[in-house]
N, C-alpha and C positions, 0 to 999 in steps of 0.2 A: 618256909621261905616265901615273900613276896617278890612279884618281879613285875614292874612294868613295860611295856611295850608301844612305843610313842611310835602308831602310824600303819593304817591297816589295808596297808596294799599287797601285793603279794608278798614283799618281802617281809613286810610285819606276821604276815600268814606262814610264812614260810617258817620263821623263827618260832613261832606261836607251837607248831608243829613240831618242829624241833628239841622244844623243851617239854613237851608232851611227854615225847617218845624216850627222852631221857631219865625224863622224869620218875619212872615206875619202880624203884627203888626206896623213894626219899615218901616220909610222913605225908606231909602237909605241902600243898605249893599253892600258891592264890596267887595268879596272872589279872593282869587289869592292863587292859588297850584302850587305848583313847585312838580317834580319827572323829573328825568331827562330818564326814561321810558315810562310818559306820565299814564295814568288812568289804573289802576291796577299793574304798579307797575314793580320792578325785578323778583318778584318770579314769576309772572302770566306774567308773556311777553310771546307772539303769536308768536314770533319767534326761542321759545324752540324746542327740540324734542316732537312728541305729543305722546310717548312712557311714557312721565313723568307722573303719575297718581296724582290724588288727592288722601288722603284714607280717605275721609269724603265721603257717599256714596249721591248722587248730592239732593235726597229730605231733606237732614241733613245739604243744604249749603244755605243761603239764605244774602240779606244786607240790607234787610227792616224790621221794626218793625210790631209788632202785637200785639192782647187784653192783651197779659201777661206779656207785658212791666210795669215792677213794678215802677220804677222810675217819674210817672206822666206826662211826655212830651206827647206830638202830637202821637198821632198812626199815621202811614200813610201804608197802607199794600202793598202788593205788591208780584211777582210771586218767588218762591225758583226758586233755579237752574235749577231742575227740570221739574216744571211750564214751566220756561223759556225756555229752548229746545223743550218744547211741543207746545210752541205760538209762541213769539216774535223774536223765536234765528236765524230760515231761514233766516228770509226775512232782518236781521239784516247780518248775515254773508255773504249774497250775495252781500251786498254794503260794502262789505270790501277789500284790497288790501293783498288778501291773498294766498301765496304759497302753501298751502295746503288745500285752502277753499273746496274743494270737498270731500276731504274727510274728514274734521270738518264737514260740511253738512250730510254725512253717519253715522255720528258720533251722531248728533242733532238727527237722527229718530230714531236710533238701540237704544239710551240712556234711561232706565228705573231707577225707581228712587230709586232704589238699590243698581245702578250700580257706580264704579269708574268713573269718566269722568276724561281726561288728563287735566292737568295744563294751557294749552292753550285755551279750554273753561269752564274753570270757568273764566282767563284772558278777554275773550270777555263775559264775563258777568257784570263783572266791567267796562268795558269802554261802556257796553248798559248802562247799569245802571249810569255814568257820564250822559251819553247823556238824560235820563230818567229825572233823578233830576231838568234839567233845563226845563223841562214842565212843575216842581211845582214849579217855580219861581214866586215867582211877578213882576210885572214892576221896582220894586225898588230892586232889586235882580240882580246882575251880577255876574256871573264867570268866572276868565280866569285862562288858563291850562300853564306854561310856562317847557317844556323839559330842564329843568337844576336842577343843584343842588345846592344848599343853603349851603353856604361856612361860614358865618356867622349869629346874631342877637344880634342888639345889646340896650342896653337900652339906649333912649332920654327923661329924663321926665316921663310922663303916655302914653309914646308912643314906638314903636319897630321898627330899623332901622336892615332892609332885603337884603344881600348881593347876589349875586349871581357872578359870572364874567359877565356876560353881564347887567343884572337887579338891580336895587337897588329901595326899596319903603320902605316908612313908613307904618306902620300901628297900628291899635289900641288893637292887639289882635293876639296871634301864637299861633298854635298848632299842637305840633311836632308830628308825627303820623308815625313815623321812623320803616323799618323791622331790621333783622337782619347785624347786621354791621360788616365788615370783622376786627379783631384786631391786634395789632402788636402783632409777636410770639414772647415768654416770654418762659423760662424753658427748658425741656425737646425738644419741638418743633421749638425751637429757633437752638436749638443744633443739632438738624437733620435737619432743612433746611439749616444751616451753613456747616453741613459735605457735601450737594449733592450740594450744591454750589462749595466750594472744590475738589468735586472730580466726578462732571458733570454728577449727579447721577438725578434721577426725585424724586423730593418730592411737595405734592400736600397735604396742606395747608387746615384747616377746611373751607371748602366752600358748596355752593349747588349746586351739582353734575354738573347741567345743565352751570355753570362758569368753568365749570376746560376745562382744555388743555389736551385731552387723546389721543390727533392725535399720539403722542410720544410714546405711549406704542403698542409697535409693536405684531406682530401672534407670538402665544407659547412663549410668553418672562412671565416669571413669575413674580405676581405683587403684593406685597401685603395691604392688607387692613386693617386697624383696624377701628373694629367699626360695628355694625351688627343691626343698629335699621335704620331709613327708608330711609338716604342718602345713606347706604351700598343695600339697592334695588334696588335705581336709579344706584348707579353706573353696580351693575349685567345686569341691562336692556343695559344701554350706552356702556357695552364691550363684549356682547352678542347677544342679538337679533337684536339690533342694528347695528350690525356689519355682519349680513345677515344670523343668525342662525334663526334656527324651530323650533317648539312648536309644537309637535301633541301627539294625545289619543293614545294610543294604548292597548287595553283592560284594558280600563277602570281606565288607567293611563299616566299622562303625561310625554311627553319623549322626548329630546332635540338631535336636529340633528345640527351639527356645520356646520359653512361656511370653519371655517379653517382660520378666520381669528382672535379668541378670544386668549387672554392670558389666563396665567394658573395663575387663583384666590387664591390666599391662605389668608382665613380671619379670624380673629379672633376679640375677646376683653376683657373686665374684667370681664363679666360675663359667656361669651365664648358660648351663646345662642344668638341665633335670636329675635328679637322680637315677642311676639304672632301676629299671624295672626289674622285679625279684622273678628268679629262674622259675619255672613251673615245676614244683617238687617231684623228683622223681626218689629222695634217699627214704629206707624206710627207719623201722626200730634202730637208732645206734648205729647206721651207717655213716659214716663219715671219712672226708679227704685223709690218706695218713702221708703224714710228711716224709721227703724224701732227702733232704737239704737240714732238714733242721728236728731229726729225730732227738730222741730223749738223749741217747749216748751222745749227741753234739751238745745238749742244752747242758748236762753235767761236765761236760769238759771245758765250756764256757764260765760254769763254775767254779770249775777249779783253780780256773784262770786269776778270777776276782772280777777281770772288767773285762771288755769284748765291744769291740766297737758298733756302733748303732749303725754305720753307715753300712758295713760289711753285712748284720742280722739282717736290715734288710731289704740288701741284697739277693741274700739266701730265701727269704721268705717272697721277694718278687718272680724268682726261679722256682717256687713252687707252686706260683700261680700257672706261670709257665709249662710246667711238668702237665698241670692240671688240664690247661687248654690243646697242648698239641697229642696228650694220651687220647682226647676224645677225639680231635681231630683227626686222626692215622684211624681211628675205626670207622669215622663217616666219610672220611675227602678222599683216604688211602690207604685203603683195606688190602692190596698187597704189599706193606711193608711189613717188616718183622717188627713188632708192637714191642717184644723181648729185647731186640738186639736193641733199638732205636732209646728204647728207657735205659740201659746199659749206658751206652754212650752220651747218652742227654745229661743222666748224672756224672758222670766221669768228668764231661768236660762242661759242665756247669751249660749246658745250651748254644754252646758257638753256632755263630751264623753257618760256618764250615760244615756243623755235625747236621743240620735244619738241612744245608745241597746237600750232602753227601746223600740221602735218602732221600732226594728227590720231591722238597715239601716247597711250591711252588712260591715267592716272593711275596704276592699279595694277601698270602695265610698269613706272612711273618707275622709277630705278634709286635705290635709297638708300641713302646712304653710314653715314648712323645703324643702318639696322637689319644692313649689312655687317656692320658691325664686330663689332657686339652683336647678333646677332639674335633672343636670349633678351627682347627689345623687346616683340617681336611675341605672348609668351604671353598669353593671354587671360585676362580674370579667372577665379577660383574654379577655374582649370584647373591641374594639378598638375605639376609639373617632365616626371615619366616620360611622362604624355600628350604633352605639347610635343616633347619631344625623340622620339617617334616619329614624329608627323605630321613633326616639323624632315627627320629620315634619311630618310623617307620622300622625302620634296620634294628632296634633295640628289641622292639616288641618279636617280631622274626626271631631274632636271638633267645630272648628269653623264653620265647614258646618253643623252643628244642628241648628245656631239660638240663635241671642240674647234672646230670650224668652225661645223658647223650647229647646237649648242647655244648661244645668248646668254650662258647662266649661265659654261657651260663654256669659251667663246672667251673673257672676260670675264677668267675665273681664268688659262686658259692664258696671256694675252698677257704677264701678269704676266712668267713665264717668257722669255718672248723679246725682253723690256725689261730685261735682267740688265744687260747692257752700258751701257746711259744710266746706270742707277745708279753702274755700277763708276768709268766717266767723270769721274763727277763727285770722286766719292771722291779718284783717282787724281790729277786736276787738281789737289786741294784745294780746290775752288771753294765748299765751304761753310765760314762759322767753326767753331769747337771748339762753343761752344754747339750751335749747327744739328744739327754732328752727332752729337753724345752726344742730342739728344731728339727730333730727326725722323728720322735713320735708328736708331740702334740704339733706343734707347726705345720709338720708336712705328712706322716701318716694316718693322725685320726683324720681329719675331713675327706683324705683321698680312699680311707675303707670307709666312711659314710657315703661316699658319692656312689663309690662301687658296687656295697652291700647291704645297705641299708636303706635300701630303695623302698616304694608301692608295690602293692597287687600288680600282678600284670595287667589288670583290668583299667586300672590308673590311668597306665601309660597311652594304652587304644583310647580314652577318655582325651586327656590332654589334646591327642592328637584332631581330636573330631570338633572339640573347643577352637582350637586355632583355624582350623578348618572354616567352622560356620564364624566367625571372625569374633568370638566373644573374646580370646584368650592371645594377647600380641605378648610374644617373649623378646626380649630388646636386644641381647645379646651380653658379651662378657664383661665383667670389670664394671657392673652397673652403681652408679653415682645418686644421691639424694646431698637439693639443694633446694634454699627456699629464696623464692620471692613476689614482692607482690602481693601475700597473703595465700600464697599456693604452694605446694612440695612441685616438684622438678623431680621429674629420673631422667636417666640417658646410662645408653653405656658409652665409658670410654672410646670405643670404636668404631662410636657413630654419633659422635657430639655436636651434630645439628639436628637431629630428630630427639626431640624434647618433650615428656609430655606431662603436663600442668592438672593437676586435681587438688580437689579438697581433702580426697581420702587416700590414706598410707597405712599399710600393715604390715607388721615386724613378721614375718611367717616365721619364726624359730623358737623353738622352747627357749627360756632364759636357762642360759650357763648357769654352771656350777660354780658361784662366787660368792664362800658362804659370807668374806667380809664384808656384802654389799647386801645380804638379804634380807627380806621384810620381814620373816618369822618373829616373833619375839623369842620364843623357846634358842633360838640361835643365838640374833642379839646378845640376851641375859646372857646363857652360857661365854663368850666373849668376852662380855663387857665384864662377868664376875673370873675369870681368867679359868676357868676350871673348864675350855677347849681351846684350841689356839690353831693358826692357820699352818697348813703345810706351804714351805717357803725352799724353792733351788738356787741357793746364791754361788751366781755363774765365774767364771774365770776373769771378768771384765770387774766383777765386787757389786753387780747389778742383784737386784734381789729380787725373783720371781715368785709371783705366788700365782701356785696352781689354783688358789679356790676354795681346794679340798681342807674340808675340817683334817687336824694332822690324827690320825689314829695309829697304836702299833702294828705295822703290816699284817702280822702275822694271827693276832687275836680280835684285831677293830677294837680293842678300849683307846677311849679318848685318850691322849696327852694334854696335860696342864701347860700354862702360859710358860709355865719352869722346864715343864720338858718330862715333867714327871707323867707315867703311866695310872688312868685312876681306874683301881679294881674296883669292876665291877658296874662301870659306865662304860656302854661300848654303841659303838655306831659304824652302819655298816652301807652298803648302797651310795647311790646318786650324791648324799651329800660328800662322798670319799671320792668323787672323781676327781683324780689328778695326783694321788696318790696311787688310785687302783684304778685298772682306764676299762671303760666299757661296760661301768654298772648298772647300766638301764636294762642290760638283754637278757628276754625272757629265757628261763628255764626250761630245755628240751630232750625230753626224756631217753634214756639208752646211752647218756654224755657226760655222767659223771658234770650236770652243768655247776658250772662256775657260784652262782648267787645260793645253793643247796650246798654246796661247799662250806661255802662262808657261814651261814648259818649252822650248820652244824657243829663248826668251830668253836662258835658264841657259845651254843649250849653245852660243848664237849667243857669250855674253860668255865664255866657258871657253875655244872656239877662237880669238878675237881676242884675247884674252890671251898667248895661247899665242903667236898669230903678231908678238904688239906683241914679247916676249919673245927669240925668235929673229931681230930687225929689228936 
């Protein structure tokens, strides 16, 4: 059996793995991966800045399964990341061709498992892990690695004809395991890379930081940014410290010395806030929030139901952040309440303000869901954006250094995270209509669990704040606006639409969306355009037709669907490019969690072998 593997990032590793482990049964298997990066991929290339952090902290990263693989396949264990820098990663990086291997090596020992590690080794953790895998090969087991990129696929019969410009193979079996892919600009951003084309202006394109061209943005030239969740980090690091500035304590706060060689930041976005800054790990192996509101027993009654309203789910899942903040709370603010009786009644009565007096939980604890969201609420009169937003980072970083556990704020945001799965559930079932989920999940809940939990390093956040501080970094405020004239971009925010500020340079801070109908791949393209994938589409009650994005695959297996609707055995694609069918495909894999993307994969190869064996029946 042949099977290619188009895309060698984790998730291509993961599957790689996957069919390994399955594998040990059958004759013959010859795997062929193509990434024209090589094993781990674009994001994790070794040849980044190693200033780029992960913000999964390294015992929360792992590509091996374990006992809580719910899906039945192979267990095969193996070291997290962590582990990994603790054993295998020295003697691993010393045999490597690396410009900065010494200090990756200082990096390996200083590394605890709490800690950020840069983009560059977790990078060299996947390509150990390549090299790993093929020690659990059998003899009838081969894999080759080919440095290109996959231009086409196309169907022959019950077989798949694989293009590359140098390469072409048949084989019995694809699986597209694709990151983020850069799209052609449409709209608003069309119209501004057209104007700085025009008038020789820089405009820099949703990309990941570590791809953009920022040699062009010269000292004290003013730049601005839109976009403030974790590409807008990388870019602070990349025109800052990068650039030969300092970072030092000084009583007991950090404080930014410049080279002189940084431009002057001016950022903004729609929310016109940063993203939280991620809790300081305190859960260890497999620890995780368990839900209170939206246990298994409600998620199969929801089931049975057929459909369940999105507004009500959640509801119940904000009441579980809820549960999560005021449990830590009553241990830190108010250690003589009954913890027992207080959780009793908190679920009973779904949190009333009532049941909060009744035990004495003082008003300014309440939790509010208004100033969540928005919490630019809270600025005081006559008080000026910059002030706000430092007392704000000030108060975030506080928070987040209490602790996923023992911090309320921090457990609050963490639990988010470990309520992925009730979301996907629902998705998966279908249990909401098309409306529900075009405006309570993607409209209004994904960007508000990105703002919340999908934040920086804590280190980030101390950073930004010392940026604004020594005045490199001006944040504009909410609802921020791009407009051109003159032969300059214009930002402002709405809320302060006389303070205007005019440059040459503009940067898109956000990965481009998942919109496979707009993207530059050709391997996408061709697939489209020869109708053998087709887009996932929600046509709303209005007769409006929505397209998530997402390549359409069958929920349940990831093989593509055809333009017809048909299922095609034995083509399947899984990951980033499925966002919007399956929401949250980017998030790494965190060991003791049964995670989500180990799942998926072992589905792919659970359905590749039973194929196989219906076949030879």
């Amino acid at each position: 059996m042949k099977i290619a593997i188009v895309g060698g990032g984790p998730r291509g590793l993961s599957i790689l793995e996957r069919i390994v482990e399955w594998s040990r049964e059958e004759q013959v298997i010859q795997i062929t991966m193509f990434d024209p990066y090589g094993p781990g991929g674009k994001v994790w290339r070794t040849d980044q800045p190693l200033s780029l952090l992960m913000n999964s902290v390294a015992a929360h990263v792992t590509l091996f399964t374990d006992e809580t693989l719910s899906t039945n396949g192979p267990v095969a264990k193996g070291p997290n990341l962590y582990e990994w820098a603790q054993g295998e990663a020295a003697n691993f990086i010393k045999k490597q061709q690396l410009e900065n291997r010494m200090i990756l090596l200082e990096e390996c020992e200083k590394l605890g498992p709490n800690d950020h590690c840069s983009r560059v080794f977790y990078g060299l953790y996947q390509k150990w892990f390549y090299e790993y895998i093929q020690t659990r090969m059998t003899d009838q087991t081969s894999v080759k690695f080919f440095k290109d990129t996959v231009r086409a696929v196309k169907k022959q019969d019950d077989k798949f004809l694989v293009y590359t410009k140098a390469v072409e193979t048949t084989v019995d079996t694809v699986v597209l395991a694709l990151g983020h892919q850069e799209n052609q600009l449409i709209g608003h951003e069309q119209a501004l890379a057209a104007y700085a084309n025009e008038h020789r202006l820089f405009y820099c394109s949703p990309k990941n930081a570590a791809d953009a061209y920022l040699e062009a943005i010269t000292e004290d030239t003013p730049v601005l940014i839109r976009g403030l969740g974790l590409v807008f980090y990388d870019y602070l690091t990349l025109l800052t410290s990068d650039r030969g500035g300092t970072f030092k304590e000084e009583n007991g706060e950090l404080v930014y010395l410049p080279s002189g060689k940084e431009p002057k930041i001016i950022a903004g976005s729609g929310r016109g806030i940063p993203y939280h800054a991620r809790g300081a790990n305190q859960k260890g192996y497999g620890i995780e929030y368990q839900p209170r509101f939206l246990k298994e027993k409600s998620l199969n009654k929801f089931k049975r139901k057929g459909r369940f309203s999105a507004e009500q789910f959640f509801e119940l899942l904000k009441k579980e952040m809820e549960f999560a903040y005021y449990s830590a709370l009553l241990k830190t603010n108010y250690p003589h309440v009954n913890q027992t009786r207080f959780s009793e009644e908190f679920i009973r009565t779904r949190g009333t303000v009532a049941t909060l007096k009744k035990y004495g939980i003082a008003q300014k604890d309440f939790w509010d869901w208004a100033v969540i969201q928005h919490p630019e609420q809270t600025t005081k009169e006559q008080e000026s954006f910059q002030a706000f937003i430092i007392d704000y980072l000030t108060w975030d970083f506080e928070q987040a250094k209490k602790g996923t556990i023992a911090g309320p704020f921090a457990a609050a945001l963490d639990s988010l995270k470990d309520l992925r799965d009730e979301v996907r559930f629902m998705l998966d079932q279908e249990l909401f209509s098309n409306d529900e989920t075009k405006k309570w999940l993607w409209d209004w809940f994904a960007p508000l669990n990105s703002f919340l939990s999908i934040g920086p390093p804590l280190e980030r956040t101390a950073e930004l704040k010392a940026l604004i501080k020594a005045e490199i970094v001006t944040l504009i405020g909410p609802k921020m606006e791009i407009m051109t004239d003159a032969g300059r971009f214009i930002g402002f925010s709405k809320n302060s639409p006389t303070e205007k500020y005019k440059t040459h340079f503009l940067i898109e801070a956000r990965l481009p969306k998942t919109a496979n109908q707009f993207s530059l791949n050709p391997l996408i393209q061709q697939l489209l355009k020869d109708g053998i994938a087709s887009l996932h589409e929600l046509t709303l009650t209005t007769g409006e037709v929505y397209k998530t994005g997402a390549l359409l695959v069958e929920r349940t297996t990831n093989q593509l669907q055809s333009k017809e609707g048909e299922r095609i055995p034995g083509l399947f694609c899984y990951g980033i490019p499925t966002e919007g069918i399956h929401w949250l495909t980017a998030a790494t894999s965190r060991p003791g969690t049964d995670p989500w993307n180990l799942r998926e994969a072992d589905v792919i190869a659970s359905t590749i072998f039973t194929a196989l064996l219906t076949k030879k029946m």
